[in-house]
FIGU-589278 format. One record per atom (N, C-alpha, C): residue in three letters; x, y, z. Coordinates in pm, whole numbers, plus 50000, padded with zeros to 5 digits. Each point is the difference from the previous one (the first is absolute). Layout:
alaXYZ ...
This chain:
unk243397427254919 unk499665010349901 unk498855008350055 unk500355012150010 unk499115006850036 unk498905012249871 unk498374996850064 unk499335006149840 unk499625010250067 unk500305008349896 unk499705012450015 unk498535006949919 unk499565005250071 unk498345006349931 unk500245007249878 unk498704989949872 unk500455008349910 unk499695014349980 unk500395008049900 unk499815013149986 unk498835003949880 unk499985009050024 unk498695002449886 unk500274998249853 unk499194993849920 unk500314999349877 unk501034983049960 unk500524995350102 unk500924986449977 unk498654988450062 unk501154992249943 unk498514988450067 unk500254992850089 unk498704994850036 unk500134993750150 unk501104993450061 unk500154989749898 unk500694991650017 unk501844999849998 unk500384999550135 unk501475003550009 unk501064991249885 unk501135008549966 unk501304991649937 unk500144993950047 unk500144984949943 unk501024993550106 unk501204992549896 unk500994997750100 unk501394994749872 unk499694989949939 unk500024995049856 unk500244988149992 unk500134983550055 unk501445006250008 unk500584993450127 unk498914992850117 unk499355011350078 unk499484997250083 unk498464987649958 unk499515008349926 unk499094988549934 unk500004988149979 unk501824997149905 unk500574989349977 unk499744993850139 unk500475003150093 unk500154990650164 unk498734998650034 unk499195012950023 unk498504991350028 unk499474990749910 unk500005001349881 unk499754987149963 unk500174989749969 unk501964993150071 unk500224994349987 unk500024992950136 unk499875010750126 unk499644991350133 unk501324998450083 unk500104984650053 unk501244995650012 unk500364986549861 unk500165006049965 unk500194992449857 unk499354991949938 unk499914993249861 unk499494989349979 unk500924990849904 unk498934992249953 unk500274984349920 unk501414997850089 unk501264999249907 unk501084987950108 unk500285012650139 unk500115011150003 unk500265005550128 unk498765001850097 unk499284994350009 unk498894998450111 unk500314982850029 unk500284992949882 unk500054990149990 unk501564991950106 unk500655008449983 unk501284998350054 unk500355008950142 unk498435007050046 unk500245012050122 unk500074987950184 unk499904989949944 unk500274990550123 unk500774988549976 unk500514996650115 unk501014989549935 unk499734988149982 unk498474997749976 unk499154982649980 unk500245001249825 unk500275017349951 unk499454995949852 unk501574998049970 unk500965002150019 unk501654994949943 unk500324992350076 unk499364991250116 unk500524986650037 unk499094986349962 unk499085007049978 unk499184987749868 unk500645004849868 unk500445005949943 unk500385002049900 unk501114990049991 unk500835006350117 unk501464988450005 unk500294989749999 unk498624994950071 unk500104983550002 unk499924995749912 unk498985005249926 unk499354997149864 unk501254995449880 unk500785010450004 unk500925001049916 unk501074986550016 unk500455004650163 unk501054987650036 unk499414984249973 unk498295000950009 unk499774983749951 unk500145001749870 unk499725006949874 unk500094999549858 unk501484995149961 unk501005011250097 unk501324995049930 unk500194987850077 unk499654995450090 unk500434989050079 unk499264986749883 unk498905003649956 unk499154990449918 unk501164997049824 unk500185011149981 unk500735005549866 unk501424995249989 unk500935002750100 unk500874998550018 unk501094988950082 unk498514998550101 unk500774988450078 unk500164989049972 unk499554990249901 unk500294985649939 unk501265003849882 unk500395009949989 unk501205002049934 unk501204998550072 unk499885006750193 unk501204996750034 unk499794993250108 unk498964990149992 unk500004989050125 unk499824987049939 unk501044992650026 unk499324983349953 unk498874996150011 unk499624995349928 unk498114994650006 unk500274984550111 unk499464999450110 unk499794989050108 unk499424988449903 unk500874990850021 unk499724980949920 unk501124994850055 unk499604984350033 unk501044992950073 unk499614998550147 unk501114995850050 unk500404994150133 unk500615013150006 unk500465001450125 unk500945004950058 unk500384997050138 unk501655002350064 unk500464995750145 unk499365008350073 unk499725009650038 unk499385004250089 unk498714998850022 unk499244992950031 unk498654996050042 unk499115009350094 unk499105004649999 unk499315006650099 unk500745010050113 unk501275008849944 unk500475005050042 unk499175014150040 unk500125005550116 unk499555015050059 unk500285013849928 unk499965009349949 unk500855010549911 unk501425003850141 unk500365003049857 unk501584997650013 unk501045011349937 unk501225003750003 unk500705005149922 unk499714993649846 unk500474984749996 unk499754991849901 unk498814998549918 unk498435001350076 unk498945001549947 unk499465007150048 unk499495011949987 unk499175011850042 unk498694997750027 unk499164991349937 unk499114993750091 unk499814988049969 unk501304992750034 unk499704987750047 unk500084986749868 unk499594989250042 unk499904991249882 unk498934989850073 unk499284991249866 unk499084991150023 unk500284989850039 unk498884991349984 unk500344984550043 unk500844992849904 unk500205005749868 unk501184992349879 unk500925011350043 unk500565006850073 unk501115006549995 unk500075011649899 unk499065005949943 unk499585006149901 unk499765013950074 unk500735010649926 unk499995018150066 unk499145003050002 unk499195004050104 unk498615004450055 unk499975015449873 unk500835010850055 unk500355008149916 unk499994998849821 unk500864993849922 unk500044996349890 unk498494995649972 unk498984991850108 unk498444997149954 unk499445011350030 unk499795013250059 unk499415007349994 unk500175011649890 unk501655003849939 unk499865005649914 unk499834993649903 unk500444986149941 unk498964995449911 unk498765000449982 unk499464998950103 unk498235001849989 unk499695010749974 unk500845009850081 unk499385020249916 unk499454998949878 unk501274990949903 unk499475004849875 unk498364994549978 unk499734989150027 unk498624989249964 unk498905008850081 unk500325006050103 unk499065009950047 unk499605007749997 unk501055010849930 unk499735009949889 unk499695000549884 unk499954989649943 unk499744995049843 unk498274997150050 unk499924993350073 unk498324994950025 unk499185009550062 unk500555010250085 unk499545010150070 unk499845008949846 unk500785006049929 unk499695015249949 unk499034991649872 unk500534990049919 unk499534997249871 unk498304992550057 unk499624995250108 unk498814997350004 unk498975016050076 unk501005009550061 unk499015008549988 unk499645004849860 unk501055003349937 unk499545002549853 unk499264993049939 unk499824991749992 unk498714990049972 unk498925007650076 unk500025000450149 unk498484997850009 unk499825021450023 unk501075007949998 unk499885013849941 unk499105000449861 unk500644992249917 unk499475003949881 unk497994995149976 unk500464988350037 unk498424991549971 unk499005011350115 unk500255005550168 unk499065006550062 unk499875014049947 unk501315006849925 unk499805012849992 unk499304999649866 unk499984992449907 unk499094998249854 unk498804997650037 unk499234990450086 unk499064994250053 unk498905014550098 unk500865009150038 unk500285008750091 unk499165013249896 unk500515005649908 unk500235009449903 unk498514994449942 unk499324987949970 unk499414996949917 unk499025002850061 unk499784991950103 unk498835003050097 unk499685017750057 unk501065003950019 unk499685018250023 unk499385006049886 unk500514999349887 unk499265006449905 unk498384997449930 unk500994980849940 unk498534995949928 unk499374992850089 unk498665006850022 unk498994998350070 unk499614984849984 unk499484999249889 unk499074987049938 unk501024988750065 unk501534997550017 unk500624992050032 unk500945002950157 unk498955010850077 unk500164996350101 unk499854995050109 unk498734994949946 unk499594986850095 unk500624987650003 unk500494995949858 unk500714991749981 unk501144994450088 unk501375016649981 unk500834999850071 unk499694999350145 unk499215005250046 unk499274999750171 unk499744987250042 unk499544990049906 unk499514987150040 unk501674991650009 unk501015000049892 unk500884999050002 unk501154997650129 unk499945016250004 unk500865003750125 unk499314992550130 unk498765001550012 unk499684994950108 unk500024982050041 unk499804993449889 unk500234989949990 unk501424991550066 unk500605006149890 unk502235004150063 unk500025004450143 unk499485008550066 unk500204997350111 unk499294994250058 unk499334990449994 unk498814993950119 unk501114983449973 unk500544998049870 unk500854987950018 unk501414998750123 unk499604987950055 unk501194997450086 unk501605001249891 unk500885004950017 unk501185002949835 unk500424991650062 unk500774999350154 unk500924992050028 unk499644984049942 unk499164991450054 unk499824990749951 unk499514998049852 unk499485008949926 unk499575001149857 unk501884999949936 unk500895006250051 unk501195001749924 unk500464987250029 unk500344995250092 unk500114981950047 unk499334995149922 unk499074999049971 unk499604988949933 unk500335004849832 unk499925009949948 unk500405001449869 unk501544996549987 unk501015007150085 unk501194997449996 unk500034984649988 unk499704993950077 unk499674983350030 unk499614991249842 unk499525010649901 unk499314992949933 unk500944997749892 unk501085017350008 unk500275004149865 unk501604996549991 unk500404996050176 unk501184995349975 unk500925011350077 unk501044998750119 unk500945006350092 unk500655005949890 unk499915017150002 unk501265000649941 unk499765020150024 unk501525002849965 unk499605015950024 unk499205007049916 unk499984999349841 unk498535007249894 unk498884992450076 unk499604989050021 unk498494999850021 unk500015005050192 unk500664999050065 unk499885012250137 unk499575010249944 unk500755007649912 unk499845014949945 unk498705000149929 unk499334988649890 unk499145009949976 unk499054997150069 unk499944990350086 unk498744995350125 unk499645011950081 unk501315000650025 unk499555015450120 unk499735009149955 unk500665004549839 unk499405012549946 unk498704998849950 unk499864987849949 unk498304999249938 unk498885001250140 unk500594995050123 unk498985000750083 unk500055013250108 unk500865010549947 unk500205008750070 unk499265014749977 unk499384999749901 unk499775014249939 unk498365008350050 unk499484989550090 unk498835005750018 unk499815012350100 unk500874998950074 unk500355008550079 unk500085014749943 unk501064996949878 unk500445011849888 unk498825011249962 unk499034986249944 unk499085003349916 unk498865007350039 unk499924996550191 unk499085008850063 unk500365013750031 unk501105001850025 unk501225010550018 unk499785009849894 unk500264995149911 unk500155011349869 unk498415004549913 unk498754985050058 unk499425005749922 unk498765010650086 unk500565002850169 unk499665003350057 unk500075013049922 unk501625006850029 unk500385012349976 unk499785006449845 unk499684986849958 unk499875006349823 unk498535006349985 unk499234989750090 unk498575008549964 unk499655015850061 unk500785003250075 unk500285010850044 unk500605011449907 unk501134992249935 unk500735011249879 unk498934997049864 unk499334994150025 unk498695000649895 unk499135006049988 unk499465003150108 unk499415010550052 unk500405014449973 unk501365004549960 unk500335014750015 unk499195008049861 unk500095008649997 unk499405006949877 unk500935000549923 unk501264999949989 unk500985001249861 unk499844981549970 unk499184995150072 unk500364985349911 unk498625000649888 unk498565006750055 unk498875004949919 unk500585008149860 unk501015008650026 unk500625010749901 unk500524989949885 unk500774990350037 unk500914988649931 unk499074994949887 unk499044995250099 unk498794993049877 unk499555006649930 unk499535013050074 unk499305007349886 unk500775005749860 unk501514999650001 unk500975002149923 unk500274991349892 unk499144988450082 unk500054990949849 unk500794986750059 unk500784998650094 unk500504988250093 unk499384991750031 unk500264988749945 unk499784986350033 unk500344996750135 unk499434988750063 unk500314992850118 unk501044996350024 unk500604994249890 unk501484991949980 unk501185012350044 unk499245011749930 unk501725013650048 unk499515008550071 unk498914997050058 unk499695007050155 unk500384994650067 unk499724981750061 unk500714998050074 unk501255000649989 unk500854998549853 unk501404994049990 unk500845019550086 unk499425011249928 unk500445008450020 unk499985012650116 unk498494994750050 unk498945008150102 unk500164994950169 unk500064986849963 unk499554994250156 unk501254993050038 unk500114994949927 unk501434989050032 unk501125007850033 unk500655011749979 unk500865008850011 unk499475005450213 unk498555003550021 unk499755003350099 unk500034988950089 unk500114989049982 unk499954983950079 unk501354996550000 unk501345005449946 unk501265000250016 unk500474995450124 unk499995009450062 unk500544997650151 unk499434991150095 unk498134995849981 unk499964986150082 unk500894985749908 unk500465002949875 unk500334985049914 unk501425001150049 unk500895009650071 unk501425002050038 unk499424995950130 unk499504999150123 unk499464997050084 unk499824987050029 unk499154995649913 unk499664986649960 unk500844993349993 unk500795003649883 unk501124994249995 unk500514995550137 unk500875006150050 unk500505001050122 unk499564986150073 unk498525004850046 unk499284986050111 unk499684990249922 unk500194996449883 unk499224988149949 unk501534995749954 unk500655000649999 unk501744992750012 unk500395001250138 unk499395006550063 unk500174993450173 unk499234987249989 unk498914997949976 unk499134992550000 unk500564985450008 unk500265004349850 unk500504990649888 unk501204991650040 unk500745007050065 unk501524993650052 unk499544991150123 unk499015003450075 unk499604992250096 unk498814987749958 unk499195000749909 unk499544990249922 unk500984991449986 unk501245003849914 unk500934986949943 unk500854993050098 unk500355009850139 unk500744992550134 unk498754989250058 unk498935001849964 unk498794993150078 unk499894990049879 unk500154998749911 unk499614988749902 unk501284994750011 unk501405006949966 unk500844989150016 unk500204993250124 unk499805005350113 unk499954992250153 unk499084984949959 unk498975002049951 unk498994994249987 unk500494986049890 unk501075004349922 unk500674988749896 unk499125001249896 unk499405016649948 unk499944998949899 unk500765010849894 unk500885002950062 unk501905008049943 unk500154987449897 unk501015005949927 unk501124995349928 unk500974988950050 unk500144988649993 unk500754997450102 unk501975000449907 unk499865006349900 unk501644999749936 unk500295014350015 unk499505008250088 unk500085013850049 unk499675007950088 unk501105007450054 unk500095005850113 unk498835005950039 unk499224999750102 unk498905011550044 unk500725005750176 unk498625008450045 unk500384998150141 unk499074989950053 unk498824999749917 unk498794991050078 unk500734984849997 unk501104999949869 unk500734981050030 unk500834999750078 unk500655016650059 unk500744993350134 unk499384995550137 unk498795007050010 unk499154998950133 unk499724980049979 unk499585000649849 unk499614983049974 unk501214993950048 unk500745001549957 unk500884988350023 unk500865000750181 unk499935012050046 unk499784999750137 unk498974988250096 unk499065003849927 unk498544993950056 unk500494985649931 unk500474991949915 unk499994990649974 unk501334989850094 unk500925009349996 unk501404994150053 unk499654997450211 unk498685005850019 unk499925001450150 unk500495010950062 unk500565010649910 unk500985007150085 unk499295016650065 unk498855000649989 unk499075011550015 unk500565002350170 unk499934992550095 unk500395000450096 unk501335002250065 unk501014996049962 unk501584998450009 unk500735010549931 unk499904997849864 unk500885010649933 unk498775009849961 unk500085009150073 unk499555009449970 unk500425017149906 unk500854998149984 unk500675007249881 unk499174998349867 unk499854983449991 unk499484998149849 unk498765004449971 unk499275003450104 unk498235007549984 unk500235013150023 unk501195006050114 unk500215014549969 unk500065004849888 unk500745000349919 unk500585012749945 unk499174996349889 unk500044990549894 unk498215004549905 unk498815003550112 unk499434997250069 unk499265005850078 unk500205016450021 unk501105005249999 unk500095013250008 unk500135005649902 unk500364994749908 unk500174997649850 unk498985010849935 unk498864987550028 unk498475005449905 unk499115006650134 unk500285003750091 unk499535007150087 unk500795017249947 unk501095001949983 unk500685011349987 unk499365002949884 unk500194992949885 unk499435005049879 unk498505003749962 unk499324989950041 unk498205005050046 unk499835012150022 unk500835004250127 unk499835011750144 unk500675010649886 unk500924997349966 unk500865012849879 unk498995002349900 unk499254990149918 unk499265000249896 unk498595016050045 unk499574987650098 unk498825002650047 unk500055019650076 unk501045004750068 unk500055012350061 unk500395005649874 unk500834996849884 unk500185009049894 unk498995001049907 unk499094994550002 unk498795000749945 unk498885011350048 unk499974996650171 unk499205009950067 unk500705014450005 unk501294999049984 unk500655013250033 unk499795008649855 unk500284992749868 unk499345007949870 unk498594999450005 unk498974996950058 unk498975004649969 unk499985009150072 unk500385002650153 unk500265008650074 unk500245017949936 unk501044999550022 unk501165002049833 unk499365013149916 unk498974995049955 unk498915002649888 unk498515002050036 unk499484999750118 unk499215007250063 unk499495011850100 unk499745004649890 unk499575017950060 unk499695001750131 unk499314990850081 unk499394996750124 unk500785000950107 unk501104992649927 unk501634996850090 unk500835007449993 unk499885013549995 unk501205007449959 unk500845002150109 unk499905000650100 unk500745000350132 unk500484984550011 unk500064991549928 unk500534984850052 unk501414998149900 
């Protein structure tokens, strides 16, 4: 577009189309089309999806593994795609069983510890008087060893998939809580949040309406890595024998690998959950970075 000098009497400032405006200020796109301008953000997406329906769907059309079976420690095969254990039991059939227990413990304990860091989070940004509180808190939560603190609670409260879930979510949120109440004291700071109060707004619908709306996109974020987290917490506790033992995980196939001797020999049975919760982490974790990505002004060329 070429500008032409204005003329006497018009003003400085040249026409420009609509249109054109529209594009400068939309860049190379945003929210899902910046989000989707490389192919890390629709192949984490994909995976994502294929483990949900694989979690959702797959104990509907795969026999659930119990019993004996004739084929013993077989290699993957036409017959078994990856393979079978030391009871003759479908390596396959135990990994999509476990999707589901891994997805159930992965998303519902980030929500747990989403909710408790981003409340914890919100409280401390605004109300002052109780943000020392939360500060002593958070800091506390992380200076504890979790891994062995969740062992020993799990240990206390009894193997099973709800107390995995809310172990890891109760001990997960500090992270959250530094996260959000980082960025909140920041959106606390703005002058339309001064305007709010002076309007007559309480604390309770400033944050509910003011701040929490601007802290959106790290709690979708969050989300994301703290069910990466989370899924790898419960493969590490159930390895450990403190899973469920009347339900599928991936961390009880690695166990019962490790128990039968077979870590060495059949190696199929530590592959494929091993790639399992490695794929889903790595999917979790880049679709997380790629929406914050996504959504930062900074990054507009990424």
């Amino acid at each position: 577009m070429t500008l032409q000098p204005p003329s006497a009497g018009s003003s400085p400032v040249p026409a420009v189309p609509l249109a054109t405006l529209t594009t400068m200020r939309r860049g190379k796109g945003t929210g899902s089309n910046r989000y989707f301008a490389k192919p890390s953000g629709y192949l984490s997406v994909a995976v994502l999806v294929i483990f949900a329906f694989t979690g959702i769907f797959g104990p509907m059309l795969v026999e659930r593994p119990s019993g004996l079976g004739g084929d013993i420690l077989q290699s993957p095969s036409m017959a078994h795609i990856f393979g079978t254990d030391d009871l003759g039991q479908d390596v396959f059939a135990q990994v999509v069983w476990g999707t589901r227990v891994s997805l159930i413990v992965g998303v519902v304990a980030s929500i747990i510890a989403i909710v408790i860091g981003t409340t914890l989070g919100l409280i401390g940004a605004y109300v002052k008087k109780l943000d020392p509180i939360v500060t002593t808190l958070t800091d506390v939560m992380l200076s504890l060893p979790l891994l062995p603190l969740m062992i020993l609670v799990t240990a206390l409260a009894g193997p099973s998939v709800t107390t995995l879930t809310i172990v890891i979510g109760v001990l997960s949120w500090a992270e959250v809580a530094r996260l959000i109440r980082s960025n909140g004291m920041v959106v606390s700071a703005m002058p339309y949040i001064d305007g709010a109060r002076v309007l007559g707004a309480g604390p309770g619908r400033i944050i509910a309406t003011e701040i929490f709306p601007a802290v959106v996109p790290l709690i979708v974020v969050s989300v994301l890595l703290t069910a990466a987290r989370a899924v790898i917490s419960e493969a590490g506790l159930s390895f450990l024998g403190m899973g469920d033992p009347s339900s599928w995980s991936w961390g009880r196939i690695l166990l019962n690998a490790q128990r039968s001797g077979v870590l060495a020999t059949a190696w199929w049975q530590t592959l494929f959950p091993s790639l399992a919760i490695l794929l889903l982490v790595l999917a979790a974790t880049i679709a997380g970075i790629r929406y914050n990505d996504s959504r930062d002004p900074r990054t507009k060329g990424l």
